[in-house]
PyMOL Python script that loads the backbone (N, CA, C, O; Angstrom):
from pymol import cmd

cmd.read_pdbstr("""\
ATOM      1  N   UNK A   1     -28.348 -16.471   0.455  1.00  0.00           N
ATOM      2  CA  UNK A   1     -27.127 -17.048  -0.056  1.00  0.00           C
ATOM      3  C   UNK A   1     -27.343 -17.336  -1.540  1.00  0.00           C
ATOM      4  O   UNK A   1     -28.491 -17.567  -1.918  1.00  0.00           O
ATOM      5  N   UNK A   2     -26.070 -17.341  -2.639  1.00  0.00           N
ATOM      6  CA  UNK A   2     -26.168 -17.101  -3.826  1.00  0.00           C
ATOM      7  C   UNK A   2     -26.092 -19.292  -4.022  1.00  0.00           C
ATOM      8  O   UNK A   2     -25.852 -20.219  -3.248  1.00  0.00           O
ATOM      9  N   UNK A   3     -26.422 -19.178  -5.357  1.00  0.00           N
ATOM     10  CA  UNK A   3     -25.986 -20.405  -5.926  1.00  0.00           C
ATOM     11  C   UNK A   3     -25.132 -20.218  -6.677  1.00  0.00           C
ATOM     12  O   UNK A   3     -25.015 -19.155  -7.286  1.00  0.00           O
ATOM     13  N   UNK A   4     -23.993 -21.651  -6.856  1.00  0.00           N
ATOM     14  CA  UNK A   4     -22.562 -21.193  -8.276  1.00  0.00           C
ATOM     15  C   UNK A   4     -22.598 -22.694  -8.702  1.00  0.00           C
ATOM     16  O   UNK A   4     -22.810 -23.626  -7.925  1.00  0.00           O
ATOM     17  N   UNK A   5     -22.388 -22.791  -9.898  1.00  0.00           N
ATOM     18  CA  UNK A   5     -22.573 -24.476 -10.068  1.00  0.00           C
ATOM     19  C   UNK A   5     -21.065 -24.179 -10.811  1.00  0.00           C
ATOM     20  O   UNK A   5     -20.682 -23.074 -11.192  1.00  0.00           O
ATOM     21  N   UNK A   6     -20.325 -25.441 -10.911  1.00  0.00           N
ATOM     22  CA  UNK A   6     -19.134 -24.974 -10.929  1.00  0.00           C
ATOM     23  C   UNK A   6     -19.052 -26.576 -12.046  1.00  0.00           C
ATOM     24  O   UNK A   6     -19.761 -27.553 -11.805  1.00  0.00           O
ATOM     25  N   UNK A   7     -18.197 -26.529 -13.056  1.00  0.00           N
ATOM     26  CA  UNK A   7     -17.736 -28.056 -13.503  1.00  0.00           C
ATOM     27  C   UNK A   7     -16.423 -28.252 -13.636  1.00  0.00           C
ATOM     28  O   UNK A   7     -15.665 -27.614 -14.366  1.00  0.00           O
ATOM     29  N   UNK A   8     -16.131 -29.241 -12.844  1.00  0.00           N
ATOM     30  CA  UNK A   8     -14.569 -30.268 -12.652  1.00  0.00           C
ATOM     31  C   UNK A   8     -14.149 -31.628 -13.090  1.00  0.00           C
ATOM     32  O   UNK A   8     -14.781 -32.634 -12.770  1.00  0.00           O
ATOM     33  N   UNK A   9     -13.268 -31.645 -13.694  1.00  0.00           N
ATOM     34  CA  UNK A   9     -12.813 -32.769 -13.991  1.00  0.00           C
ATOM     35  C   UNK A   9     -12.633 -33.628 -13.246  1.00  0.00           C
ATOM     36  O   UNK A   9     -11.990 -33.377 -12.227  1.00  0.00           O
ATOM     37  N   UNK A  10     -13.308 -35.415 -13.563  1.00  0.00           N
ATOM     38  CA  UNK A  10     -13.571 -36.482 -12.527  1.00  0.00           C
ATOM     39  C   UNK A  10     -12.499 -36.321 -11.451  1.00  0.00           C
ATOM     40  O   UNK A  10     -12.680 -36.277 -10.234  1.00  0.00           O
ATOM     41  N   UNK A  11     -11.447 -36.247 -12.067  1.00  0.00           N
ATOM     42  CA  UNK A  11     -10.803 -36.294 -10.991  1.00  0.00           C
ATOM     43  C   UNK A  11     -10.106 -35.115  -9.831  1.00  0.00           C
ATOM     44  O   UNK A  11      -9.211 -35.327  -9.012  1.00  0.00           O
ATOM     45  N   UNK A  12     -10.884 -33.796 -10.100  1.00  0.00           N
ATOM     46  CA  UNK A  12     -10.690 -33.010  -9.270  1.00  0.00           C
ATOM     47  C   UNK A  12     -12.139 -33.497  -8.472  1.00  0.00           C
ATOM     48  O   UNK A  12     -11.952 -33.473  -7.255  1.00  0.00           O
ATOM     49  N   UNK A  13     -13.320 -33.866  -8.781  1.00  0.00           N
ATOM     50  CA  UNK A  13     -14.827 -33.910  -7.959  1.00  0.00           C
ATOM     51  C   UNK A  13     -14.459 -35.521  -6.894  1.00  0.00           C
ATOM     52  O   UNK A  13     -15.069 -35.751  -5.850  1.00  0.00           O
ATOM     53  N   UNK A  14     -13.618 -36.236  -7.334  1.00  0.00           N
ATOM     54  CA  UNK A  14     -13.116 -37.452  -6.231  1.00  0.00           C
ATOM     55  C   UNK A  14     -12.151 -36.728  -5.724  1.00  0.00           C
ATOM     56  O   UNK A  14     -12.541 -36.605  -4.563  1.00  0.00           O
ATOM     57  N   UNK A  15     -11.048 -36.101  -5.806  1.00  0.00           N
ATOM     58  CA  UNK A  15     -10.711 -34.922  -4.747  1.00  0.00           C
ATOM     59  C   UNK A  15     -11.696 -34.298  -3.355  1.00  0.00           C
ATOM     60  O   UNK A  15     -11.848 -34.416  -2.140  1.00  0.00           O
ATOM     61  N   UNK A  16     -12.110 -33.695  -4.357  1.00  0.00           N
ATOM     62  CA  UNK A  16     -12.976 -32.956  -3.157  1.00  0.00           C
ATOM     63  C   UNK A  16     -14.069 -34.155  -2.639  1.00  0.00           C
ATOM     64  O   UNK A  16     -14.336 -34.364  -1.456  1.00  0.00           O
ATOM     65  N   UNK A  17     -14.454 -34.652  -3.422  1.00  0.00           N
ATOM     66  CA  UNK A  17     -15.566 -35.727  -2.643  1.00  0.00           C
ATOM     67  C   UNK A  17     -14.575 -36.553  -1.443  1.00  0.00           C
ATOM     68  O   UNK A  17     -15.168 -37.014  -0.467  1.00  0.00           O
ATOM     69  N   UNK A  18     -13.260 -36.702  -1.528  1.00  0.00           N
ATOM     70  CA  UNK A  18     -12.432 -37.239  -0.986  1.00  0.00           C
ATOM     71  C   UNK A  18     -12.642 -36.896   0.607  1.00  0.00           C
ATOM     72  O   UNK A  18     -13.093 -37.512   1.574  1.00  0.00           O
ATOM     73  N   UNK A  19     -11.851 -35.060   0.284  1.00  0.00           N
ATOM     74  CA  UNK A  19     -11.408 -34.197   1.620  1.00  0.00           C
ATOM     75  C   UNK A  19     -12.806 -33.891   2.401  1.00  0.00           C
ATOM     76  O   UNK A  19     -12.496 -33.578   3.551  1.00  0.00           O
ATOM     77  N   UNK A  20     -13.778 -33.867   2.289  1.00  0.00           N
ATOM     78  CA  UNK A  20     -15.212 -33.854   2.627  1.00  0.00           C
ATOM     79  C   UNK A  20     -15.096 -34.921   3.130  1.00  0.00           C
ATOM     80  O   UNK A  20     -14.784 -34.515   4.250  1.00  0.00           O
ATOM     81  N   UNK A  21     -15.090 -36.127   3.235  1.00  0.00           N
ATOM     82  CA  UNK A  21     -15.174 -37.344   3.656  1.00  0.00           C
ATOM     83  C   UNK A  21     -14.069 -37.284   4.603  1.00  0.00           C
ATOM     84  O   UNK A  21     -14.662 -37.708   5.595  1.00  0.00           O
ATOM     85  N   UNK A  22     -13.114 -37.101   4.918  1.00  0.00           N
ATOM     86  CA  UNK A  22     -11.615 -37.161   5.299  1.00  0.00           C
ATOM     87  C   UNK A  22     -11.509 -35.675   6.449  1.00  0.00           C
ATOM     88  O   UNK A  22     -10.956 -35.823   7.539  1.00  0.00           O
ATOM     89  N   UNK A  23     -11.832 -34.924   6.227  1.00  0.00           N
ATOM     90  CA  UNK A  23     -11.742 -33.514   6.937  1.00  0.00           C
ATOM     91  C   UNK A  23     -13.052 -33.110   7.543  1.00  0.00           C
ATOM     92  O   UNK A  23     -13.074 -32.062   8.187  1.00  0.00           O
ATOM     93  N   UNK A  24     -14.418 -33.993   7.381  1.00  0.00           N
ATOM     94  CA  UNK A  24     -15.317 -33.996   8.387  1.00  0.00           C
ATOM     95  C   UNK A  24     -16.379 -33.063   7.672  1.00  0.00           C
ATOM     96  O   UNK A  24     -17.316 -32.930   8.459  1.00  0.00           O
ATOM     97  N   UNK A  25     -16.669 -32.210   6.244  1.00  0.00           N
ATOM     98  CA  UNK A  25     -17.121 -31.097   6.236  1.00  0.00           C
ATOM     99  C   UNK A  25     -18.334 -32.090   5.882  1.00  0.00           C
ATOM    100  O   UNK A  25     -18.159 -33.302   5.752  1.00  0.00           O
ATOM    101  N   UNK A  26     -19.376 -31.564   5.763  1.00  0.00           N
ATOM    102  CA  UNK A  26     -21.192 -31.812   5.635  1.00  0.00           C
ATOM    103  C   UNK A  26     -21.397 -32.327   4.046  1.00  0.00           C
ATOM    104  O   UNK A  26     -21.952 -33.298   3.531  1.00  0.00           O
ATOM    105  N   UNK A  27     -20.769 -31.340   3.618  1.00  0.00           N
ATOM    106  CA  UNK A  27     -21.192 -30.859   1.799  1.00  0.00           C
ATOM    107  C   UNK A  27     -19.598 -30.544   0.914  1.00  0.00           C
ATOM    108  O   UNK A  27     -18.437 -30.421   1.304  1.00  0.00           O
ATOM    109  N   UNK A  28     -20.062 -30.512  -0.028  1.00  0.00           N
ATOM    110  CA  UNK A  28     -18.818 -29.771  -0.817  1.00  0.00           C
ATOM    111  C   UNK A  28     -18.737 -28.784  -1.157  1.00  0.00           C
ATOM    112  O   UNK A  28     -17.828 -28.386  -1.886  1.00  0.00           O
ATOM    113  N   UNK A  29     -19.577 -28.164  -0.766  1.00  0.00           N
ATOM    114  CA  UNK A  29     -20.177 -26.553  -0.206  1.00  0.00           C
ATOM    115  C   UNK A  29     -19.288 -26.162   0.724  1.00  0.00           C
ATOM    116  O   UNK A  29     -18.442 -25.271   0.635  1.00  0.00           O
ATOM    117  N   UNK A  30     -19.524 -26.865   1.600  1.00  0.00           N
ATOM    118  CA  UNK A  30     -18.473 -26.800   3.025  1.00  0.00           C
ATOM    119  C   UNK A  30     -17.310 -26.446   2.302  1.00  0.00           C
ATOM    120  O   UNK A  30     -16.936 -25.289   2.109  1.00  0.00           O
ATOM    121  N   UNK A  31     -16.850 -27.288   1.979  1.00  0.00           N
ATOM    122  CA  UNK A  31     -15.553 -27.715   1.831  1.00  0.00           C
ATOM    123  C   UNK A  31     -14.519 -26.406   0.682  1.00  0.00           C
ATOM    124  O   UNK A  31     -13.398 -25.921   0.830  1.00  0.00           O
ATOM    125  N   UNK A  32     -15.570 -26.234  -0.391  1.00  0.00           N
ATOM    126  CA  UNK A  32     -15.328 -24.920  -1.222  1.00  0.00           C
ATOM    127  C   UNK A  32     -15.672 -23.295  -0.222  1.00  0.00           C
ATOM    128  O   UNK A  32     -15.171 -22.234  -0.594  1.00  0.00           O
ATOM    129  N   UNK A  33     -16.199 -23.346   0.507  1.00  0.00           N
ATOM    130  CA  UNK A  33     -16.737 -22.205   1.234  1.00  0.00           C
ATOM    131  C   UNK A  33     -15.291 -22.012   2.028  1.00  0.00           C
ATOM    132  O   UNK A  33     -14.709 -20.935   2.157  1.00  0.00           O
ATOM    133  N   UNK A  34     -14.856 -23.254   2.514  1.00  0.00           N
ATOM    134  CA  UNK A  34     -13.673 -23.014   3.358  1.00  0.00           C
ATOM    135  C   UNK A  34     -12.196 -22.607   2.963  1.00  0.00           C
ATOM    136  O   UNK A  34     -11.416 -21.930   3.633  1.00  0.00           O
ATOM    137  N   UNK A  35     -11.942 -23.322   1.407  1.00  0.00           N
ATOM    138  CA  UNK A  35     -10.957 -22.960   0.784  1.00  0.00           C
ATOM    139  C   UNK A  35     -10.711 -21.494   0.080  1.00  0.00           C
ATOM    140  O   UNK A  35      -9.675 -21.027  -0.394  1.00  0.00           O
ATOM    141  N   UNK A  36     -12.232 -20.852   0.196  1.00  0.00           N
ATOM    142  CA  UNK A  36     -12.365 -19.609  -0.066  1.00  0.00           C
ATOM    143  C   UNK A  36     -12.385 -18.751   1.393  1.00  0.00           C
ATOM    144  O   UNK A  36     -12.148 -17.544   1.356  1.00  0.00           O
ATOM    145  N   UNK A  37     -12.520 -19.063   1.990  1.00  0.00           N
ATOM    146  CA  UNK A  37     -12.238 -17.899   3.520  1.00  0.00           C
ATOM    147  C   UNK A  37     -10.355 -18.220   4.002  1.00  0.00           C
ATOM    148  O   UNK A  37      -9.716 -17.526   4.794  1.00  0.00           O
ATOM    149  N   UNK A  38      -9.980 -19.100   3.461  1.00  0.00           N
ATOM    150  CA  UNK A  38      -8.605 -19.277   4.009  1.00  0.00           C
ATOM    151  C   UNK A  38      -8.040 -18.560   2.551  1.00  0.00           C
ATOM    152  O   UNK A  38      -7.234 -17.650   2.746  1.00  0.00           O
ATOM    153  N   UNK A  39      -8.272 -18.775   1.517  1.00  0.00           N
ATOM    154  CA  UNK A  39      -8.001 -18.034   0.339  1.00  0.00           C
ATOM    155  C   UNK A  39      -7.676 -16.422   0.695  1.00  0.00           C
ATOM    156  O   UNK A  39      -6.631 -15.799   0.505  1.00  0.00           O
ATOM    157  N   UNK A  40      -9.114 -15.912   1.357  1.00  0.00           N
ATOM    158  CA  UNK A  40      -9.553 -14.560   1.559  1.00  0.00           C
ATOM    159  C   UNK A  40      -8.201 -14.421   2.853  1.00  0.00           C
ATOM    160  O   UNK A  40      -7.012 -14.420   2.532  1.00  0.00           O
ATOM    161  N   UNK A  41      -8.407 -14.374   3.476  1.00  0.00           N
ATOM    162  CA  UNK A  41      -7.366 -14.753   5.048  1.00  0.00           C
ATOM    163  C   UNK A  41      -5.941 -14.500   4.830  1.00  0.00           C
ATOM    164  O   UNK A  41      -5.192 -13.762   5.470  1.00  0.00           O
ATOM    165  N   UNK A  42      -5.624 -15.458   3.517  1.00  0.00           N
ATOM    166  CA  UNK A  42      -4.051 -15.117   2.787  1.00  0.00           C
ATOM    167  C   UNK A  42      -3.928 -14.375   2.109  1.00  0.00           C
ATOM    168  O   UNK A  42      -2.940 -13.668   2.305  1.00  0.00           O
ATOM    169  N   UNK A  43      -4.441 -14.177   1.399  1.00  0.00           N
ATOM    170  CA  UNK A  43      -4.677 -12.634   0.622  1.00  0.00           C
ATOM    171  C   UNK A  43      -4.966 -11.686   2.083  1.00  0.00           C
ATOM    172  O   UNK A  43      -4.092 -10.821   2.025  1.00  0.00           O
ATOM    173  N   UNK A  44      -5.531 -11.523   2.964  1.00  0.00           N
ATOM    174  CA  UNK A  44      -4.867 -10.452   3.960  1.00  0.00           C
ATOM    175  C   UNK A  44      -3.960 -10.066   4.529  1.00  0.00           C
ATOM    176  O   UNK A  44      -3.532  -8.927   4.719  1.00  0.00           O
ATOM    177  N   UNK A  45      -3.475 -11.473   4.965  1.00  0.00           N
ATOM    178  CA  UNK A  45      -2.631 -11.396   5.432  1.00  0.00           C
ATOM    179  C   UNK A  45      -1.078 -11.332   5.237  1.00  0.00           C
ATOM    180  O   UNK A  45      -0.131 -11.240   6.018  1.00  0.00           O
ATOM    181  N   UNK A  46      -1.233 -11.436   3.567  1.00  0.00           N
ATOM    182  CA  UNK A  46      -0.094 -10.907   2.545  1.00  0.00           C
ATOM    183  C   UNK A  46      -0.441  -9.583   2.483  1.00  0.00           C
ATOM    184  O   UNK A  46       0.578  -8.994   2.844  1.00  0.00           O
ATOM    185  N   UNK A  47      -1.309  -8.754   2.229  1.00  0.00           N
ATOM    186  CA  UNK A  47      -1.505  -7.146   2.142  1.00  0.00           C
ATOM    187  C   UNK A  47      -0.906  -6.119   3.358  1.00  0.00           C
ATOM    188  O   UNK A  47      -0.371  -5.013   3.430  1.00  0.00           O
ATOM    189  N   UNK A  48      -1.379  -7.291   4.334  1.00  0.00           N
ATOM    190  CA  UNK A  48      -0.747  -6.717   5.923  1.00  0.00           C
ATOM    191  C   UNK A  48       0.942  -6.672   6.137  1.00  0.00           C
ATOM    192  O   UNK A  48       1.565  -5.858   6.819  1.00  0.00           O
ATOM    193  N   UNK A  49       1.490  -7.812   5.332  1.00  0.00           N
ATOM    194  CA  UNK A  49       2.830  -8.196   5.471  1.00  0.00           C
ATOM    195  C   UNK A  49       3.215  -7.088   4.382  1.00  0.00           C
ATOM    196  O   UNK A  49       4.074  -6.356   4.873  1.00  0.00           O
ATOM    197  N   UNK A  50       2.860  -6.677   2.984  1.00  0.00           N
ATOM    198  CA  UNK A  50       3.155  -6.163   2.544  1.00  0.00           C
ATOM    199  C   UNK A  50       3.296  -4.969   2.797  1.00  0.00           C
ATOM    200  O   UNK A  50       4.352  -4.419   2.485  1.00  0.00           O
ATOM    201  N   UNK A  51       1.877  -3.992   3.669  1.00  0.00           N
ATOM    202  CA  UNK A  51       2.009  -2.807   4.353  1.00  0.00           C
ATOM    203  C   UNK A  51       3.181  -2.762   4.832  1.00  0.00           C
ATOM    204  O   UNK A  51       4.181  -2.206   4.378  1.00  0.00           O
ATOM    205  N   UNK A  52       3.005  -3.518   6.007  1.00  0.00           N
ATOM    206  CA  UNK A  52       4.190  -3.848   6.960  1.00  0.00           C
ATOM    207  C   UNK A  52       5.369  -3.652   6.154  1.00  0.00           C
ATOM    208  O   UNK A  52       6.030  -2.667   6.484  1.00  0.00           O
ATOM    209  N   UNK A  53       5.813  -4.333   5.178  1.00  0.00           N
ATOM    210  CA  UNK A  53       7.529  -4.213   4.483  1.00  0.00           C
ATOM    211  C   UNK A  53       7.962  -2.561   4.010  1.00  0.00           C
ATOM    212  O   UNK A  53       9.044  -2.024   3.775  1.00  0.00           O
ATOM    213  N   UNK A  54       6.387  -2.027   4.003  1.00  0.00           N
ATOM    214  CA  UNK A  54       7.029  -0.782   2.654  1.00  0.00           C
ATOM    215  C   UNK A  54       7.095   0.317   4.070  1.00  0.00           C
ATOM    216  O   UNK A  54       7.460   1.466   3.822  1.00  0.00           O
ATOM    217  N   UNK A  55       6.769  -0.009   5.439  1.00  0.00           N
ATOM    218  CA  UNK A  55       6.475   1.307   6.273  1.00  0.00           C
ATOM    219  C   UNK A  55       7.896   1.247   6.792  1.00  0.00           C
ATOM    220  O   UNK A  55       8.830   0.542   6.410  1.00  0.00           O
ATOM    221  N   UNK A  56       7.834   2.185   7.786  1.00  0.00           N
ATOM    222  CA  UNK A  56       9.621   2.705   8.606  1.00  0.00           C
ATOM    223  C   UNK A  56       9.692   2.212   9.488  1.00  0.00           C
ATOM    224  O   UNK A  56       8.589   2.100  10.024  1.00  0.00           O
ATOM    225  N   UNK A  57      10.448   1.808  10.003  1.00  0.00           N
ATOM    226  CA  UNK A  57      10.238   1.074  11.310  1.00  0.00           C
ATOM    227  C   UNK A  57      10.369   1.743  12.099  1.00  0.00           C
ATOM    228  O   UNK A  57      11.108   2.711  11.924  1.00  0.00           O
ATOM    229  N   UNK A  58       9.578   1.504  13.602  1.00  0.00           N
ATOM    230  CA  UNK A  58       9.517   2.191  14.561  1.00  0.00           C
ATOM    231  C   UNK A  58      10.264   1.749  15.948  1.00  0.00           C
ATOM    232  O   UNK A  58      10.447   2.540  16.873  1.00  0.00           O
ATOM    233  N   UNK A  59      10.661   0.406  15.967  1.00  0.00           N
ATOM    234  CA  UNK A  59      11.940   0.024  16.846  1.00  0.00           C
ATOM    235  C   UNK A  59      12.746  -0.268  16.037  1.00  0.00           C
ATOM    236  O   UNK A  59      12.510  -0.253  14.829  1.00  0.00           O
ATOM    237  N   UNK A  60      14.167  -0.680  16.696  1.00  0.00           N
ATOM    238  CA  UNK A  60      15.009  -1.495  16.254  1.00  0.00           C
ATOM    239  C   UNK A  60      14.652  -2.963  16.885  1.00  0.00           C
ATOM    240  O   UNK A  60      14.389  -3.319  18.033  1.00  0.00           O
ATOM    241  N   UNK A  61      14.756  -3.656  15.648  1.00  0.00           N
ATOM    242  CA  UNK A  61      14.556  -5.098  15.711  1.00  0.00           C
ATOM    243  C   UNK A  61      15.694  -5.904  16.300  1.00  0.00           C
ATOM    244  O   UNK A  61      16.399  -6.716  15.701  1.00  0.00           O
ATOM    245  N   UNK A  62      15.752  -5.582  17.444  1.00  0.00           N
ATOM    246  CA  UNK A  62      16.927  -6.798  18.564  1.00  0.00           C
ATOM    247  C   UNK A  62      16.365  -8.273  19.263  1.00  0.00           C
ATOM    248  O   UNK A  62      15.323  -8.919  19.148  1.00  0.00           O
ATOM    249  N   UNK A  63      17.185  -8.382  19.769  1.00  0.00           N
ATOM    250  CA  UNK A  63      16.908  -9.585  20.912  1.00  0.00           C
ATOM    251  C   UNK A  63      15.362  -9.138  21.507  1.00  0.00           C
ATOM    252  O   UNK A  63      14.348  -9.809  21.319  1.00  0.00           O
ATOM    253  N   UNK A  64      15.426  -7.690  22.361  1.00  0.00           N
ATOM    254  CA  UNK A  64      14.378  -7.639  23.116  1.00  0.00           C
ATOM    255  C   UNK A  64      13.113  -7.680  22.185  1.00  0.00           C
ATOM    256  O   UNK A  64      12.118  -8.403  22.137  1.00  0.00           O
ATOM    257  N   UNK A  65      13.502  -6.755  21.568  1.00  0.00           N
ATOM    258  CA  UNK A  65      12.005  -7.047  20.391  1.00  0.00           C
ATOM    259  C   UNK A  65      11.323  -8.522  19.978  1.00  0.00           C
ATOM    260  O   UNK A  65      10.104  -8.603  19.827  1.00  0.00           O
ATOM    261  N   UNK A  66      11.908  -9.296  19.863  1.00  0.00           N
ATOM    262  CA  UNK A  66      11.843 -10.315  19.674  1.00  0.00           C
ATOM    263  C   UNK A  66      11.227 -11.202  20.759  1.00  0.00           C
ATOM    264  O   UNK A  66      10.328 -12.007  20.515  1.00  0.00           O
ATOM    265  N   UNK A  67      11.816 -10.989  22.100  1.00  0.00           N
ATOM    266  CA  UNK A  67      11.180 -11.563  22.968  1.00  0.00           C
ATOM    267  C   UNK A  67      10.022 -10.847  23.297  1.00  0.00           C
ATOM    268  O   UNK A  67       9.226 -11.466  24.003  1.00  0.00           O
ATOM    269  N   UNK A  68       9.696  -9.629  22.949  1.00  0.00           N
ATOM    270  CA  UNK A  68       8.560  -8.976  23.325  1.00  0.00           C
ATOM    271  C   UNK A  68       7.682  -9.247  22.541  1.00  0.00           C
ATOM    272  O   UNK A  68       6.512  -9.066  22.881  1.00  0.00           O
ATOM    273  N   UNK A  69       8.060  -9.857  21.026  1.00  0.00           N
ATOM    274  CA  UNK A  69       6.991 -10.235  20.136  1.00  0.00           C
ATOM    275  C   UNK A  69       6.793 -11.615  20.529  1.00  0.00           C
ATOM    276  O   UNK A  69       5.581 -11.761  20.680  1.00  0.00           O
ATOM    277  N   UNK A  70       7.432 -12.740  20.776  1.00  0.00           N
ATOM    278  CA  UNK A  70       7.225 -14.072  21.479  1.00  0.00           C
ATOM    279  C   UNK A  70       5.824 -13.750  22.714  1.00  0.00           C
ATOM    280  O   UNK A  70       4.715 -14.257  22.549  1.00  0.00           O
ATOM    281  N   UNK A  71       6.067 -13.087  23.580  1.00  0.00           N
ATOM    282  CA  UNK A  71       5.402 -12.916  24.600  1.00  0.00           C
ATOM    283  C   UNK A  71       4.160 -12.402  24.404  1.00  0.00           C
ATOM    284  O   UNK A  71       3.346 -12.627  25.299  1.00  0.00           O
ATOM    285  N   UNK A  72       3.786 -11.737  23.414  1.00  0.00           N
ATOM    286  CA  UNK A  72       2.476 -11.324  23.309  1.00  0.00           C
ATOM    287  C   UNK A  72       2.038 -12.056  22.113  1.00  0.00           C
ATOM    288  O   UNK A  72       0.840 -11.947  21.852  1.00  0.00           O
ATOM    289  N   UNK A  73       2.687 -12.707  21.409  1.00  0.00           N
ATOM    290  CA  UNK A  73       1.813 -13.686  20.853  1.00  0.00           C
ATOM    291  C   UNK A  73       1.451 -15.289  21.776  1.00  0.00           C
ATOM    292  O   UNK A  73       0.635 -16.118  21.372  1.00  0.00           O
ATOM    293  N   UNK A  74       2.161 -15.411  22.880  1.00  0.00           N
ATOM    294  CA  UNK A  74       2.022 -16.250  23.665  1.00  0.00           C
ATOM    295  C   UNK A  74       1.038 -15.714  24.485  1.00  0.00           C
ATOM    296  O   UNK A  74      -0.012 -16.355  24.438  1.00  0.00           O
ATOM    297  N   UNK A  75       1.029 -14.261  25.593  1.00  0.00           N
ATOM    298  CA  UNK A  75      -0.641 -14.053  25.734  1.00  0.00           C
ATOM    299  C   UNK A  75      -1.798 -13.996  24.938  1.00  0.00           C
ATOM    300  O   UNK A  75      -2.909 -14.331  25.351  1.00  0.00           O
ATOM    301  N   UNK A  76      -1.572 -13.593  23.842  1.00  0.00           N
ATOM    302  CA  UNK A  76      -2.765 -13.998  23.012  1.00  0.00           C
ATOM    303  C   UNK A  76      -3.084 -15.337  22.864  1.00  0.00           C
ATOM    304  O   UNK A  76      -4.262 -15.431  22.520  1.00  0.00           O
ATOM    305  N   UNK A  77      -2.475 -16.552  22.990  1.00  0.00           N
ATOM    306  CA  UNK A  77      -2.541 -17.691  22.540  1.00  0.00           C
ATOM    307  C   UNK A  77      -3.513 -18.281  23.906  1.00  0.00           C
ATOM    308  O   UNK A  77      -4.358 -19.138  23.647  1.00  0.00           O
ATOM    309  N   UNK A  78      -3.354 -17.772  25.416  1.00  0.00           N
ATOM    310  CA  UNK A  78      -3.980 -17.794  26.387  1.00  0.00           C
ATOM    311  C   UNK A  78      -5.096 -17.139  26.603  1.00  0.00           C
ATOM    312  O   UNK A  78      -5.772 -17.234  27.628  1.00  0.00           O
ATOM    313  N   UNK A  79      -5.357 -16.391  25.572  1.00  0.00           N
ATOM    314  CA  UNK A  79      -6.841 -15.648  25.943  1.00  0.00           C
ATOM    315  C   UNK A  79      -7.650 -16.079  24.655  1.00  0.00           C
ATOM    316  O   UNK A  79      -8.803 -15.652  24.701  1.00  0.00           O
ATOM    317  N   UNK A  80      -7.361 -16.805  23.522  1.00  0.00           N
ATOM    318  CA  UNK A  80      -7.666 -17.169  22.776  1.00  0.00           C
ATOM    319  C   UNK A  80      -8.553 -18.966  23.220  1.00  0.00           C
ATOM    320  O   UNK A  80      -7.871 -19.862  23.719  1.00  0.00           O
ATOM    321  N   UNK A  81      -9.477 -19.088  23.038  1.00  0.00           N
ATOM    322  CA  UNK A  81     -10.160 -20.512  23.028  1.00  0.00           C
ATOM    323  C   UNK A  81      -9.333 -21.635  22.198  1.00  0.00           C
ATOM    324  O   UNK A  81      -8.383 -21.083  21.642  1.00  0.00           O
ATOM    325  N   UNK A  82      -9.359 -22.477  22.035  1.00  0.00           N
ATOM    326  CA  UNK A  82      -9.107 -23.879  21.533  1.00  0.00           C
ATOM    327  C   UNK A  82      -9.947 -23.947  19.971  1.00  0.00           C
ATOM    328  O   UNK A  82     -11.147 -23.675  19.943  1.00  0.00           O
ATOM    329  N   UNK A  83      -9.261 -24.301  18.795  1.00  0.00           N
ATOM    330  CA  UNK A  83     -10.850 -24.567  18.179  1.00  0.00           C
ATOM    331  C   UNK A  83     -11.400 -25.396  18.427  1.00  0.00           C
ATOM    332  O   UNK A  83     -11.112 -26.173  19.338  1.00  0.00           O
ATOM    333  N   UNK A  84     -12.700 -25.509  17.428  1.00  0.00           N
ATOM    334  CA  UNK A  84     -13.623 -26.563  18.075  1.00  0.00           C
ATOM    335  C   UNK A  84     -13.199 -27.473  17.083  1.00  0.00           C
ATOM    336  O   UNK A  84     -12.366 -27.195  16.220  1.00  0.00           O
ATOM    337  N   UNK A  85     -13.796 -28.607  17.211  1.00  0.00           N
ATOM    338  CA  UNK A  85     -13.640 -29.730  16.029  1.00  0.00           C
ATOM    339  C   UNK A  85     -14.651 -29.943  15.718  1.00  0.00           C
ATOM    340  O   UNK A  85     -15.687 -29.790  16.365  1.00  0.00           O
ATOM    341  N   UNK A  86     -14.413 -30.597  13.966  1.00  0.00           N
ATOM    342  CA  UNK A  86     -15.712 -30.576  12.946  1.00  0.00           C
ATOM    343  C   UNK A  86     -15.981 -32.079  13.263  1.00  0.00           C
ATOM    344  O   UNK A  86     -15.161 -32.952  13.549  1.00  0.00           O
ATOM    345  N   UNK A  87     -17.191 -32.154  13.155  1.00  0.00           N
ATOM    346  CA  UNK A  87     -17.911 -33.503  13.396  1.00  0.00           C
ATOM    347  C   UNK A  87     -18.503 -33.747  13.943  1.00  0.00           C
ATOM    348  O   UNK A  87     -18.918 -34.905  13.928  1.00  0.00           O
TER     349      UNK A  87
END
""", "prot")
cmd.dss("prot")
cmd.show_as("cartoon", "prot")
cmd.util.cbc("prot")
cmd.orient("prot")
């Protein structure tokens, strides 16, 4: 693992010294490590949405579609675990 030393103004480092304290993380390592994988995550998941807008569509988007997209994001939500909690 790399090292990054980073400098913030007092009152961004009582920020984060804050949410570390408040959100359970170890370090402020933690806490920057995490805002960068949810960073990374949205940035995908905007690229995906964006794919998604520019392609053709392959149904028509009705009622049923809709309930067919409800329903399999609801089985996924059942085969999916719980997260865990930090602490």
């Amino acid at each position: 693992m790399s090292t990054m030393n980073i400098s913030l103004p007092d009152a961004m480092k009582s920020f984060v010294d804050e949410q570390v304290l408040q959100r359970g993380y170890g370090t402020s390592s933690e806490y920057v490590r995490d805002l960068i994988r949810r960073e990374q995550e949205r940035l995908q998941l905007r690229d995906l949405l964006l794919h998604g807008a520019a392609s053709a569509t392959s149904t028509e988007a009705d009622p049923a579609y809709f309930d067919g997209l409800r329903d399999r994001v609801r089985n996924a939500r059942k085969k999916t675990p719980p997260p865990r909690a930090k602490g």
